[in-house]
PDB file of N, CA, C and O in Angstrom:
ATOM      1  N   UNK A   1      13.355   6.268  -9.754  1.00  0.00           N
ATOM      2  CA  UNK A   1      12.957   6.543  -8.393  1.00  0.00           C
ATOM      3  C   UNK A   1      14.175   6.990  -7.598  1.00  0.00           C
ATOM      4  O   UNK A   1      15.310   6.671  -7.952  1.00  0.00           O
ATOM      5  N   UNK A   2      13.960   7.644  -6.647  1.00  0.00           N
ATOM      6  CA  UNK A   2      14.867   8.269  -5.846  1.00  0.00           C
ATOM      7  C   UNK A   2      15.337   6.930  -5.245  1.00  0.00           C
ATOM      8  O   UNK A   2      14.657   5.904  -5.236  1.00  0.00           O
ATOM      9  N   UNK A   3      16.742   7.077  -4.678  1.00  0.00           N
ATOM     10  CA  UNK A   3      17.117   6.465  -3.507  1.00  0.00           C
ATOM     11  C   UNK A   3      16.658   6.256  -1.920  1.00  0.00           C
ATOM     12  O   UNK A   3      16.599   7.166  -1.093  1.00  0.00           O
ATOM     13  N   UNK A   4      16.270   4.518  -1.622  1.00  0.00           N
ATOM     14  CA  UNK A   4      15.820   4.849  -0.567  1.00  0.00           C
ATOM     15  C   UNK A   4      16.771   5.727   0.714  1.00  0.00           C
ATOM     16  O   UNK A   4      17.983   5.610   0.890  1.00  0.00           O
ATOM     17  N   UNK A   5      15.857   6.574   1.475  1.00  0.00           N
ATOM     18  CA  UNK A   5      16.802   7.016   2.666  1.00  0.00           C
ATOM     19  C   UNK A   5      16.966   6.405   3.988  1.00  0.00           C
ATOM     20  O   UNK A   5      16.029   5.855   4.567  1.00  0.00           O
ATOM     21  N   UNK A   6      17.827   6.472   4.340  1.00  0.00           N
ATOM     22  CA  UNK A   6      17.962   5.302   5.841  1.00  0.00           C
ATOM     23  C   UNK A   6      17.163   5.166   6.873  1.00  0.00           C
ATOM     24  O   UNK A   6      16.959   4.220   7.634  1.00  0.00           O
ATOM     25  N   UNK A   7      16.538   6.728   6.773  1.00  0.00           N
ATOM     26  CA  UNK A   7      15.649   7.156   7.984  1.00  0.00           C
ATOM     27  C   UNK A   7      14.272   6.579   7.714  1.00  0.00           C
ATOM     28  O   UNK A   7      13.397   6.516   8.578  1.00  0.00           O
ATOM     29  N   UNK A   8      14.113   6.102   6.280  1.00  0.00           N
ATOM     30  CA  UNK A   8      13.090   4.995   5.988  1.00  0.00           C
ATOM     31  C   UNK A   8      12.321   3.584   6.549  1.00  0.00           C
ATOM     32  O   UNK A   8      11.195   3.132   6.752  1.00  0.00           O
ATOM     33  N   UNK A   9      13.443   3.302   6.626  1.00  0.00           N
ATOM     34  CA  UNK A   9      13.961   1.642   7.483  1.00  0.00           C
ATOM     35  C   UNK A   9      15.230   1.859   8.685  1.00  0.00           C
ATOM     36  O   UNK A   9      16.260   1.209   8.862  1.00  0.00           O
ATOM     37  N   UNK A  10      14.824   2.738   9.217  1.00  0.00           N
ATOM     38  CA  UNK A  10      16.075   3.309  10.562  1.00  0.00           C
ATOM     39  C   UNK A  10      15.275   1.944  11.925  1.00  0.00           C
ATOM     40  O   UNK A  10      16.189   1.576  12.663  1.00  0.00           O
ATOM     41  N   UNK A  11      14.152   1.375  12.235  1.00  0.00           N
ATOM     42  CA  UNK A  11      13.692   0.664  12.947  1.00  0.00           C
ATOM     43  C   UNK A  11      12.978  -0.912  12.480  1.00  0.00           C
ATOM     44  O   UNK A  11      12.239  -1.018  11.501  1.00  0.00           O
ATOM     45  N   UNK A  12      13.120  -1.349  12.819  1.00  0.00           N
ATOM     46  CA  UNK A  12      11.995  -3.116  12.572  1.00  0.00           C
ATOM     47  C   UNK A  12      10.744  -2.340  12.205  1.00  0.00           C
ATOM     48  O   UNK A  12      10.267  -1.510  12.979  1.00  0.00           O
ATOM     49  N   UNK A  13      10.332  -2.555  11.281  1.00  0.00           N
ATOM     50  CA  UNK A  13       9.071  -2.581  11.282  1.00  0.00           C
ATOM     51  C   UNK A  13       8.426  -1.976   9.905  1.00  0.00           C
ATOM     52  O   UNK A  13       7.375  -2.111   9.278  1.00  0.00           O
ATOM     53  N   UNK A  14       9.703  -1.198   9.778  1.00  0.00           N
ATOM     54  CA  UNK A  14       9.607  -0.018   8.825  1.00  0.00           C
ATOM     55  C   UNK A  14       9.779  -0.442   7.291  1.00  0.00           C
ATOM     56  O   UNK A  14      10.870  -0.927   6.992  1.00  0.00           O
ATOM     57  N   UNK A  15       9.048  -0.342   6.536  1.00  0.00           N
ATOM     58  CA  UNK A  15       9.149  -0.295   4.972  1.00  0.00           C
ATOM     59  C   UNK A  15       8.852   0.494   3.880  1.00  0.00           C
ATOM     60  O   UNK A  15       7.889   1.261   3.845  1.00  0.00           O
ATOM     61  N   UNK A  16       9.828   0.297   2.781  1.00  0.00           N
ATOM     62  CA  UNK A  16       9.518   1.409   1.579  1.00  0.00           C
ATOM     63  C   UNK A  16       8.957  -0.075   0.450  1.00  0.00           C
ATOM     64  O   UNK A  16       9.401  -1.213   0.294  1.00  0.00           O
ATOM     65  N   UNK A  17       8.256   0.386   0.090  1.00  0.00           N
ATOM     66  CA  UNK A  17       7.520  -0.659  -1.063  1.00  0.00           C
ATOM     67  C   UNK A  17       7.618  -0.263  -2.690  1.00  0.00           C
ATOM     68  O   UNK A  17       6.679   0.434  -3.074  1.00  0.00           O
ATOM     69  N   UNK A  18       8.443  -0.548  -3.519  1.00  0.00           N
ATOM     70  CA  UNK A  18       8.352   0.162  -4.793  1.00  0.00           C
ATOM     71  C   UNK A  18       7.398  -1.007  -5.854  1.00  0.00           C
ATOM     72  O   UNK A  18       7.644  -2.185  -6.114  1.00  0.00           O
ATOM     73  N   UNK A  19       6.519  -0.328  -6.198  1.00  0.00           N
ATOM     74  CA  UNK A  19       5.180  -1.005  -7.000  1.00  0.00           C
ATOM     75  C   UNK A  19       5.593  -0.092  -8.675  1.00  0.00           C
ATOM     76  O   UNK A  19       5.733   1.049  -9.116  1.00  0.00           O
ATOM     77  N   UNK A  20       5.652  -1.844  -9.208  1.00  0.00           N
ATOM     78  CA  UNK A  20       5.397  -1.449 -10.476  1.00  0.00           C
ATOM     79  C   UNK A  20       4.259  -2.278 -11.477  1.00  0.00           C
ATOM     80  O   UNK A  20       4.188  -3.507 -11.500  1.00  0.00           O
ATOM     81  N   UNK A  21       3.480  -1.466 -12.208  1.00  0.00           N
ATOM     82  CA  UNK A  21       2.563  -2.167 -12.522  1.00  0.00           C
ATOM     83  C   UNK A  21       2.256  -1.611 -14.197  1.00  0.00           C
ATOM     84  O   UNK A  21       2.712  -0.553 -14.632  1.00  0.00           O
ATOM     85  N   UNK A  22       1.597  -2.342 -14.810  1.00  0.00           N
ATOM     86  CA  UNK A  22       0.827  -2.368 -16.373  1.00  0.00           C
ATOM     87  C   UNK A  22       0.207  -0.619 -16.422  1.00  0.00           C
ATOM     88  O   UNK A  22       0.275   0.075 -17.436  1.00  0.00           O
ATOM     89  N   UNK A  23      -0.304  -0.214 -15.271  1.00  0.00           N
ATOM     90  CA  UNK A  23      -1.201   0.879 -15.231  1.00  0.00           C
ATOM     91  C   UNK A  23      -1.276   1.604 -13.928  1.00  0.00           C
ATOM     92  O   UNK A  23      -0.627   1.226 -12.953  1.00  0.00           O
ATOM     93  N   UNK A  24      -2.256   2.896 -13.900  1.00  0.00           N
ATOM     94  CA  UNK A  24      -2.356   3.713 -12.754  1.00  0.00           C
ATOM     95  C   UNK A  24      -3.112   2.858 -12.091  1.00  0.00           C
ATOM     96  O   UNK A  24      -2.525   2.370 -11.125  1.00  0.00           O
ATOM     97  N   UNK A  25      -4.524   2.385 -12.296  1.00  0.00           N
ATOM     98  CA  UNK A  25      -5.661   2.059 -11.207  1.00  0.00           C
ATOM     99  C   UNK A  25      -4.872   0.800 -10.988  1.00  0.00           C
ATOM    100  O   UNK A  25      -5.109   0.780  -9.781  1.00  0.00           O
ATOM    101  N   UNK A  26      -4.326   0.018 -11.118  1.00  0.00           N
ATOM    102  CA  UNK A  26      -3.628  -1.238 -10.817  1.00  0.00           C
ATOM    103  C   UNK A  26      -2.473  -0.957  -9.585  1.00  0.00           C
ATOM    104  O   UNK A  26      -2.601  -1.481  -8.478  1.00  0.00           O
ATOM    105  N   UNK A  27      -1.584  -0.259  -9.851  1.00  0.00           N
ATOM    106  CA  UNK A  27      -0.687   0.190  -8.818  1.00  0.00           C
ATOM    107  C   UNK A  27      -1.513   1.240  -8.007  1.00  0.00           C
ATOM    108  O   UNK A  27      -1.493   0.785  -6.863  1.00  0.00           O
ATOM    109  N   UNK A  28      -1.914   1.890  -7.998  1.00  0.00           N
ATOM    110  CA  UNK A  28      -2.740   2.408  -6.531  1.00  0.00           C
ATOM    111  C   UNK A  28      -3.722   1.746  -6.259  1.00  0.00           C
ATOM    112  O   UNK A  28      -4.028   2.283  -5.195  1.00  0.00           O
ATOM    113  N   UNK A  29      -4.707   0.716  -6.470  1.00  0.00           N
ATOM    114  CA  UNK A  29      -5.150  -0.168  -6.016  1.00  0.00           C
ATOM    115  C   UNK A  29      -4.422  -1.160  -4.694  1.00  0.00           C
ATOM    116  O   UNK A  29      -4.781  -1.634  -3.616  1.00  0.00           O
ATOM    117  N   UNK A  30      -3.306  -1.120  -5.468  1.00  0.00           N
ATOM    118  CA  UNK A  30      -2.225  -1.711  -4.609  1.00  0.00           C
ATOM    119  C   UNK A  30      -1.803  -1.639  -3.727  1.00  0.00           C
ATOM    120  O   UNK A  30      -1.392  -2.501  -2.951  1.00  0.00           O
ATOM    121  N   UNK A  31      -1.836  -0.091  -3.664  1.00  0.00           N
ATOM    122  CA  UNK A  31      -1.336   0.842  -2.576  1.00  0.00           C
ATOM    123  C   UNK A  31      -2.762   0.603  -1.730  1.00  0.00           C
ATOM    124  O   UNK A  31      -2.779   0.442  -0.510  1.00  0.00           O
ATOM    125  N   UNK A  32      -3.725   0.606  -2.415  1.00  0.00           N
ATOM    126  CA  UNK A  32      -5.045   1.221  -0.907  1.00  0.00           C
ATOM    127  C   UNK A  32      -5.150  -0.047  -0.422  1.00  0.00           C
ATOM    128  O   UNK A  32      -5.596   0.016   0.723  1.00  0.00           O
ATOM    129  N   UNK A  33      -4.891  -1.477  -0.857  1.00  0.00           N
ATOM    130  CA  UNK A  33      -5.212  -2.692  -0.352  1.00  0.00           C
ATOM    131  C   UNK A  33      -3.982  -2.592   0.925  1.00  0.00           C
ATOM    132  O   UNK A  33      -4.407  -2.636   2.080  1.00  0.00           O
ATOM    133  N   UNK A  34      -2.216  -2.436   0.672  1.00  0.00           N
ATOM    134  CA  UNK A  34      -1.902  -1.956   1.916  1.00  0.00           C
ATOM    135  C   UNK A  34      -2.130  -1.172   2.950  1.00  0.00           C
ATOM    136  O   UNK A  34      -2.214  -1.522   4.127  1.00  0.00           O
ATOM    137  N   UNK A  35      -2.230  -0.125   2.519  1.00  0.00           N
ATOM    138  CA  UNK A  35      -3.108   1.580   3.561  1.00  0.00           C
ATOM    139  C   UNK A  35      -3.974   1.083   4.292  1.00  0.00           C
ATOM    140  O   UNK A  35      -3.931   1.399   5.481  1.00  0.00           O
ATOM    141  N   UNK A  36      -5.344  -0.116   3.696  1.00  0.00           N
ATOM    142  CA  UNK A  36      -6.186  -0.580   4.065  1.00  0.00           C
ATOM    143  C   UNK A  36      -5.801  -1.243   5.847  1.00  0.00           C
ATOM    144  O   UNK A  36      -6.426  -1.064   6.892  1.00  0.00           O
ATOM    145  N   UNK A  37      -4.426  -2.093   5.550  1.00  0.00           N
ATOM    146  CA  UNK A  37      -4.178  -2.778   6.769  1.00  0.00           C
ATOM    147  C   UNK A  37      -3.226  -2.337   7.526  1.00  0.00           C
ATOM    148  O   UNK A  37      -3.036  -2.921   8.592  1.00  0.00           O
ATOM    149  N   UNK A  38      -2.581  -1.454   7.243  1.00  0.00           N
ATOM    150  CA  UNK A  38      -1.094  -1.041   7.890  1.00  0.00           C
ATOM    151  C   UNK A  38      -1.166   1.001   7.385  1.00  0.00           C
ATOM    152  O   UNK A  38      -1.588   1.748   6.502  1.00  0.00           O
ATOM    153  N   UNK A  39      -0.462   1.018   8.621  1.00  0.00           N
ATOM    154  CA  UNK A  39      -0.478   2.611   8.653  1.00  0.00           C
ATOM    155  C   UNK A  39       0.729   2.998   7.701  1.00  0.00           C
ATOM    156  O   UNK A  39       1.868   2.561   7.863  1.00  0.00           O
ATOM    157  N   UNK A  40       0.310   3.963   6.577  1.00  0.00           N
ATOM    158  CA  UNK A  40       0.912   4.383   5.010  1.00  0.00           C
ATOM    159  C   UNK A  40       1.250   5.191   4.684  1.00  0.00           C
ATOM    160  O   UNK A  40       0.314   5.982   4.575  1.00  0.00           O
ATOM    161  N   UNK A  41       2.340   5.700   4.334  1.00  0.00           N
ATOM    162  CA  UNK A  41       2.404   6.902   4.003  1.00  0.00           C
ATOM    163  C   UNK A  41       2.040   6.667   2.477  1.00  0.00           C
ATOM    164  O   UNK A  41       2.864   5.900   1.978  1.00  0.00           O
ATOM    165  N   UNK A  42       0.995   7.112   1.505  1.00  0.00           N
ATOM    166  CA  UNK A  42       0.720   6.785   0.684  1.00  0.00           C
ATOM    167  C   UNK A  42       1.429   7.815  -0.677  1.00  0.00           C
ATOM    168  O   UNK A  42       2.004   8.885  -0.480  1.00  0.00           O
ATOM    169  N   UNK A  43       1.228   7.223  -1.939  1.00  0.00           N
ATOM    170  CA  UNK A  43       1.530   8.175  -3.372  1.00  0.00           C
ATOM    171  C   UNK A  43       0.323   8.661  -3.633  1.00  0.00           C
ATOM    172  O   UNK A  43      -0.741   8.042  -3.639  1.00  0.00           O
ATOM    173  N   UNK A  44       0.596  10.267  -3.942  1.00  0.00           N
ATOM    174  CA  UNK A  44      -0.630  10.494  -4.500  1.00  0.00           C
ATOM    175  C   UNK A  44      -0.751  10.093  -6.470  1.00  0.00           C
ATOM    176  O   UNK A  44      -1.839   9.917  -7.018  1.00  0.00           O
ATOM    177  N   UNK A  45       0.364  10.037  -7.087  1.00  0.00           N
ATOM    178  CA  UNK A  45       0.552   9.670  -8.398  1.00  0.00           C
ATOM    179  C   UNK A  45       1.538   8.680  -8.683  1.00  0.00           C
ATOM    180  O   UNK A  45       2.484   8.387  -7.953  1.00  0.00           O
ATOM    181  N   UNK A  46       1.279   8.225  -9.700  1.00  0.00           N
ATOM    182  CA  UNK A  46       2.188   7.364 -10.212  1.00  0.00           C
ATOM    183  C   UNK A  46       3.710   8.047 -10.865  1.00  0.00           C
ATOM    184  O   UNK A  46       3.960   9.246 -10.987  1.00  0.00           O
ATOM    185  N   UNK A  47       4.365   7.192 -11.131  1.00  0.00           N
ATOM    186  CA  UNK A  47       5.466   7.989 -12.235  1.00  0.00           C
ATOM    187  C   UNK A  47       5.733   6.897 -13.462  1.00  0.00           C
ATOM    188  O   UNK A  47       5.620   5.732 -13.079  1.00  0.00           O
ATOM    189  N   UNK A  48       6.087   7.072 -14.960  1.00  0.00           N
ATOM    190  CA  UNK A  48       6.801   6.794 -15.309  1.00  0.00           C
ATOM    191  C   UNK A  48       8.096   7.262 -15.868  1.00  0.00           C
ATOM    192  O   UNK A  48       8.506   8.407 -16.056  1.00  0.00           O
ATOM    193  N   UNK A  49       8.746   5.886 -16.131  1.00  0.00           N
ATOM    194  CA  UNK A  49      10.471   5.699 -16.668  1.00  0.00           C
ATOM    195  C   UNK A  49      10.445   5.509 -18.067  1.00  0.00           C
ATOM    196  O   UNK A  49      10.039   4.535 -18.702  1.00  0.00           O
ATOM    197  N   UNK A  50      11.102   6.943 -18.597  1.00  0.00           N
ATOM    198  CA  UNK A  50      10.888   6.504 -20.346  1.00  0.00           C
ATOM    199  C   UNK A  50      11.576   5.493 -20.408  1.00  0.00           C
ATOM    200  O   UNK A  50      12.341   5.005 -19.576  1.00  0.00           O
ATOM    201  N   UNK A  51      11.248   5.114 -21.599  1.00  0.00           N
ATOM    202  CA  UNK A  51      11.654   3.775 -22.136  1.00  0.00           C
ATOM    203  C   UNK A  51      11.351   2.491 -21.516  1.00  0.00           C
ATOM    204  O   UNK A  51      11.414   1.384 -22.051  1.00  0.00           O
ATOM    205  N   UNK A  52      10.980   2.805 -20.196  1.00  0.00           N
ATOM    206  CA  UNK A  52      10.527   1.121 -19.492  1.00  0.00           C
ATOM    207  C   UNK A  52       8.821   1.643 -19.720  1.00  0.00           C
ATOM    208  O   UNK A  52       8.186   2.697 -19.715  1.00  0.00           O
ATOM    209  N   UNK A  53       8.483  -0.359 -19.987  1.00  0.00           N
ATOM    210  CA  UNK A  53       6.586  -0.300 -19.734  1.00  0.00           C
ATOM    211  C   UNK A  53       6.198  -0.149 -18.135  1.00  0.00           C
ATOM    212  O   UNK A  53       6.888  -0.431 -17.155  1.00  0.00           O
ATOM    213  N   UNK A  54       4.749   0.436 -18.207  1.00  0.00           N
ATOM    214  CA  UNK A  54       4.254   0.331 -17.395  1.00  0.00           C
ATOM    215  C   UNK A  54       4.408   1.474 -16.127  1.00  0.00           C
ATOM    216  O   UNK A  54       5.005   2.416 -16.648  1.00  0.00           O
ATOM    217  N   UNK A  55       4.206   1.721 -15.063  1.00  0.00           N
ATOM    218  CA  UNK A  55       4.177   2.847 -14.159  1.00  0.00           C
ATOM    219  C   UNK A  55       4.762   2.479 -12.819  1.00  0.00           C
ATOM    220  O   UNK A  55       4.444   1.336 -12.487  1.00  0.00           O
ATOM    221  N   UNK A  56       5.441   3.046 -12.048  1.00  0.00           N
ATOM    222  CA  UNK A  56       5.759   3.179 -10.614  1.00  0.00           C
ATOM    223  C   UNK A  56       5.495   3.915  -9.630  1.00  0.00           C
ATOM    224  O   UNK A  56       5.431   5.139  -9.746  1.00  0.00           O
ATOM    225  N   UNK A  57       5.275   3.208  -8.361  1.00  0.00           N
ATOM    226  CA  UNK A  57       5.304   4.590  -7.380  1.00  0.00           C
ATOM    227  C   UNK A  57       6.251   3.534  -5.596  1.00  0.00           C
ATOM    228  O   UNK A  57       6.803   2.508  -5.199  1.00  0.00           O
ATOM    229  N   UNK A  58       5.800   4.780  -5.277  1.00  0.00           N
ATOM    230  CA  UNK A  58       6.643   4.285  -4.116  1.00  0.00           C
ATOM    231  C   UNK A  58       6.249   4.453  -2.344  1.00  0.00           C
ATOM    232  O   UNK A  58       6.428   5.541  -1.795  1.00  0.00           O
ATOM    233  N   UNK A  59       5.754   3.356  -1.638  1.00  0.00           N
ATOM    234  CA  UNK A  59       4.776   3.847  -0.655  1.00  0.00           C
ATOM    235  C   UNK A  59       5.749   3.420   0.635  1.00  0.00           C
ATOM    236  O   UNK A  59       6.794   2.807   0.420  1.00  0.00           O
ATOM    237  N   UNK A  60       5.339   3.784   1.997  1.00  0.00           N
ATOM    238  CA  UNK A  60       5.954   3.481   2.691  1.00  0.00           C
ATOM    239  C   UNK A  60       5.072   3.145   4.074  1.00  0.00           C
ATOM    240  O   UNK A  60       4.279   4.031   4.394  1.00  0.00           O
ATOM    241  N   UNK A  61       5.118   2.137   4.796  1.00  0.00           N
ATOM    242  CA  UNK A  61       4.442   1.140   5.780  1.00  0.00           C
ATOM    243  C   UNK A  61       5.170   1.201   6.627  1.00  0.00           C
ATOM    244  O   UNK A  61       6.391   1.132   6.494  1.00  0.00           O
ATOM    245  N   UNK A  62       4.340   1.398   8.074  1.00  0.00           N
ATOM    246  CA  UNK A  62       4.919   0.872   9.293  1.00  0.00           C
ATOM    247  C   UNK A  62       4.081   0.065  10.013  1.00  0.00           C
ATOM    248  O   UNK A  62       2.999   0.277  10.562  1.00  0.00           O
ATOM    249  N   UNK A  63       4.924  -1.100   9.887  1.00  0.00           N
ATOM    250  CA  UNK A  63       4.391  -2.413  10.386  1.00  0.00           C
ATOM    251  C   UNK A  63       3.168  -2.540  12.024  1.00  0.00           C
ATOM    252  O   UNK A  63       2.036  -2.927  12.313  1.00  0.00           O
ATOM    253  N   UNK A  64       4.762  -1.717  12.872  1.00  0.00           N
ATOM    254  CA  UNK A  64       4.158  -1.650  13.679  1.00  0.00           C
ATOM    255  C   UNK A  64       2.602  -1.236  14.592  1.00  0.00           C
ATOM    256  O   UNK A  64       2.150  -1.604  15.676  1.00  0.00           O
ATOM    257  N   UNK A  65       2.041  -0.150  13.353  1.00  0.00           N
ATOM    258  CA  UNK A  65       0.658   0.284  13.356  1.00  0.00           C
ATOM    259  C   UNK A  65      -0.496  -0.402  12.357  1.00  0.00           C
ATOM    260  O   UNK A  65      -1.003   0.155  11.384  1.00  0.00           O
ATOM    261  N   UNK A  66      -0.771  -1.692  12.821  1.00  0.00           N
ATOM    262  CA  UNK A  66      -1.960  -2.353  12.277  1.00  0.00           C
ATOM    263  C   UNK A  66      -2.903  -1.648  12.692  1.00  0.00           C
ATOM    264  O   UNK A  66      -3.057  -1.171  13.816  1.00  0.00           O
ATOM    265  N   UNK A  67      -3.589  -1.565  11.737  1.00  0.00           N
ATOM    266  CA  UNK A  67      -5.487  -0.880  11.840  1.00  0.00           C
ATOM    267  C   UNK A  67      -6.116  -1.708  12.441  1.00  0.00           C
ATOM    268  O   UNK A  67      -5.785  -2.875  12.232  1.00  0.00           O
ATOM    269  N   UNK A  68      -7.099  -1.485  13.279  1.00  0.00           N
ATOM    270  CA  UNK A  68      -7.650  -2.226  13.994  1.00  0.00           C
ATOM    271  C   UNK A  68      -8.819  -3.140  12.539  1.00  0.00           C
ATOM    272  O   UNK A  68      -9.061  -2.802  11.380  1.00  0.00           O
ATOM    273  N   UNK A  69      -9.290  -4.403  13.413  1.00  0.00           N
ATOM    274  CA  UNK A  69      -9.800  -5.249  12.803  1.00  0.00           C
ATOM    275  C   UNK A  69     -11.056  -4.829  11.488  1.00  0.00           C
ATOM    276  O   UNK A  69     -11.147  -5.152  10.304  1.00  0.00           O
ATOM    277  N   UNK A  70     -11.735  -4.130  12.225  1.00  0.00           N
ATOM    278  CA  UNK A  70     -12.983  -3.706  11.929  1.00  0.00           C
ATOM    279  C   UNK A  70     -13.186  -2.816  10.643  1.00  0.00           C
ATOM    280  O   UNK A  70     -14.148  -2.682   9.886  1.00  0.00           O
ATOM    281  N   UNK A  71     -11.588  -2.109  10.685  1.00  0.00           N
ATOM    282  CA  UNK A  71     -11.144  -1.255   9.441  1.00  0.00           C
ATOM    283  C   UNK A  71     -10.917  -1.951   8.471  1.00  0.00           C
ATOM    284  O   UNK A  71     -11.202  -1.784   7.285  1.00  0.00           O
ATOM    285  N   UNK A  72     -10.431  -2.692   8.951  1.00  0.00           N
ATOM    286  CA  UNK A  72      -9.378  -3.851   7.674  1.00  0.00           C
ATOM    287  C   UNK A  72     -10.940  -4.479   6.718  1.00  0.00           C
ATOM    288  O   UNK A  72     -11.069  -4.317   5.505  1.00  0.00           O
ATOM    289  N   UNK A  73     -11.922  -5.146   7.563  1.00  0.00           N
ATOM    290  CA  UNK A  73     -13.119  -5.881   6.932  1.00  0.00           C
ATOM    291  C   UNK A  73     -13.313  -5.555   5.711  1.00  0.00           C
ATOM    292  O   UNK A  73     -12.851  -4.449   5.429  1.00  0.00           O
ATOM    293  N   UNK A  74     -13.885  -6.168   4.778  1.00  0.00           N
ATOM    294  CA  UNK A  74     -14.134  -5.608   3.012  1.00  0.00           C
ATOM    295  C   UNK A  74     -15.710  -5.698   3.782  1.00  0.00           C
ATOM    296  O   UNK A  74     -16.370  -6.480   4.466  1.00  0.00           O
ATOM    297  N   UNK A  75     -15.845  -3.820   2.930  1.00  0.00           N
ATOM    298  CA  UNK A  75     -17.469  -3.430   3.038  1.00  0.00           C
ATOM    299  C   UNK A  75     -18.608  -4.163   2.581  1.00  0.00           C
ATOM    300  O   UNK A  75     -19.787  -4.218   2.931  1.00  0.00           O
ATOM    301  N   UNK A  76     -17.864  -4.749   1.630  1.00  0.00           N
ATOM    302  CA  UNK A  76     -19.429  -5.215   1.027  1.00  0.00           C
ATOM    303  C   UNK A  76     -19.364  -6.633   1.406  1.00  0.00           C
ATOM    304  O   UNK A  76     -20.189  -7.314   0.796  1.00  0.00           O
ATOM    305  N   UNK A  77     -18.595  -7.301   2.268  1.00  0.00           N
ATOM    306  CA  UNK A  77     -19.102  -8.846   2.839  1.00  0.00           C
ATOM    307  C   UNK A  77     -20.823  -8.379   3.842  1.00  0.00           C
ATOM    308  O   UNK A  77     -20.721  -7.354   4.516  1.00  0.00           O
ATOM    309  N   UNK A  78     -22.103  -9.041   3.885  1.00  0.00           N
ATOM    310  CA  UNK A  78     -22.891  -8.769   4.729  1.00  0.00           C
ATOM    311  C   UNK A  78     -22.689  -9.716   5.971  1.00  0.00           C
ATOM    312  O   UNK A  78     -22.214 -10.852   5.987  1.00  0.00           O
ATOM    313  N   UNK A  79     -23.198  -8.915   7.055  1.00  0.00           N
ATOM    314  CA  UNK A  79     -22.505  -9.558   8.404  1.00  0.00           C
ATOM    315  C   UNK A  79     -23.317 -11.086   8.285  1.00  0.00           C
ATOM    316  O   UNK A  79     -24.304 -11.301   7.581  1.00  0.00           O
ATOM    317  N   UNK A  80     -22.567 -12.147   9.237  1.00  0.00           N
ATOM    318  CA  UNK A  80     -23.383 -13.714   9.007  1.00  0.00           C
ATOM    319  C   UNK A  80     -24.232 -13.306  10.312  1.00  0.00           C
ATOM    320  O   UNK A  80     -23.843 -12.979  11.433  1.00  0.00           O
ATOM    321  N   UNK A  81     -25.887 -13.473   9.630  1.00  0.00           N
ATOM    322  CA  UNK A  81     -26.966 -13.593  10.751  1.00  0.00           C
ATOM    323  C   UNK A  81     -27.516 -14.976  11.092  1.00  0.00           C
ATOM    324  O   UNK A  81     -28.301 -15.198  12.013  1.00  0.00           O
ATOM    325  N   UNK A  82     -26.916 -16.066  10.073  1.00  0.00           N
ATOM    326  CA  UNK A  82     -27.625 -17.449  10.002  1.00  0.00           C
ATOM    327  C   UNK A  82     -27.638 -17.997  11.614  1.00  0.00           C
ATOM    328  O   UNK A  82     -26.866 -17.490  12.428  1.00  0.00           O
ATOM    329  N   UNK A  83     -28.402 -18.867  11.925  1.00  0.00           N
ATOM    330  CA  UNK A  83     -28.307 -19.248  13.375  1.00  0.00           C
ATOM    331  C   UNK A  83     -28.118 -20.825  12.965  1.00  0.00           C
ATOM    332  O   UNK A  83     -28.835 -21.345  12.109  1.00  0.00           O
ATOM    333  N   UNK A  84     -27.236 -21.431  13.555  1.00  0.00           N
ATOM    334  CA  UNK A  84     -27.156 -22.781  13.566  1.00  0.00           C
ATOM    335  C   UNK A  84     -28.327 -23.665  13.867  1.00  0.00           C
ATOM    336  O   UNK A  84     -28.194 -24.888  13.862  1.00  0.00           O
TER     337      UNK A  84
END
């Protein structure tokens, strides 16, 4: 992987995330569960490192832009209608 650049993490808030995982759908899974809650600059592919197992990529988050609530929710919970 490249070197991170300063202008990466130049403020609070700011992060580069390097994900390494067994496989592709495992590490971008990874990635969309962050994207999901925090604003991403996302990978579109993985990479690998001959000779090492497994795959990398490299995403980058700024803290400061949480998605609002409603985004974040997992789709398939059904809303609670029970009445006490």
């Amino acid at each position: 992987m490249n070197p991170i650049n300063e202008a990466h993490v130049s403020e609070p808030g700011l992060v580069v995330v390097d994900v390494a995982a067994a496989d592709d759908a495992t590490a971008l899974a990874f990635q969309q569960l962050l994207a999901d809650r925090w604003a991403t600059a996302t990978a579109e592919q993985t990479t690998r490192d001959a000779g090492q197992p497994g795959v990398r990529l490299r995403c980058y988050l700024d803290l400061r832009q949480q998605l609002a609530a409603a985004a974040v929710a997992d789709p398939t919970m059904e809303p609670n209608t029970a009445r006490p």
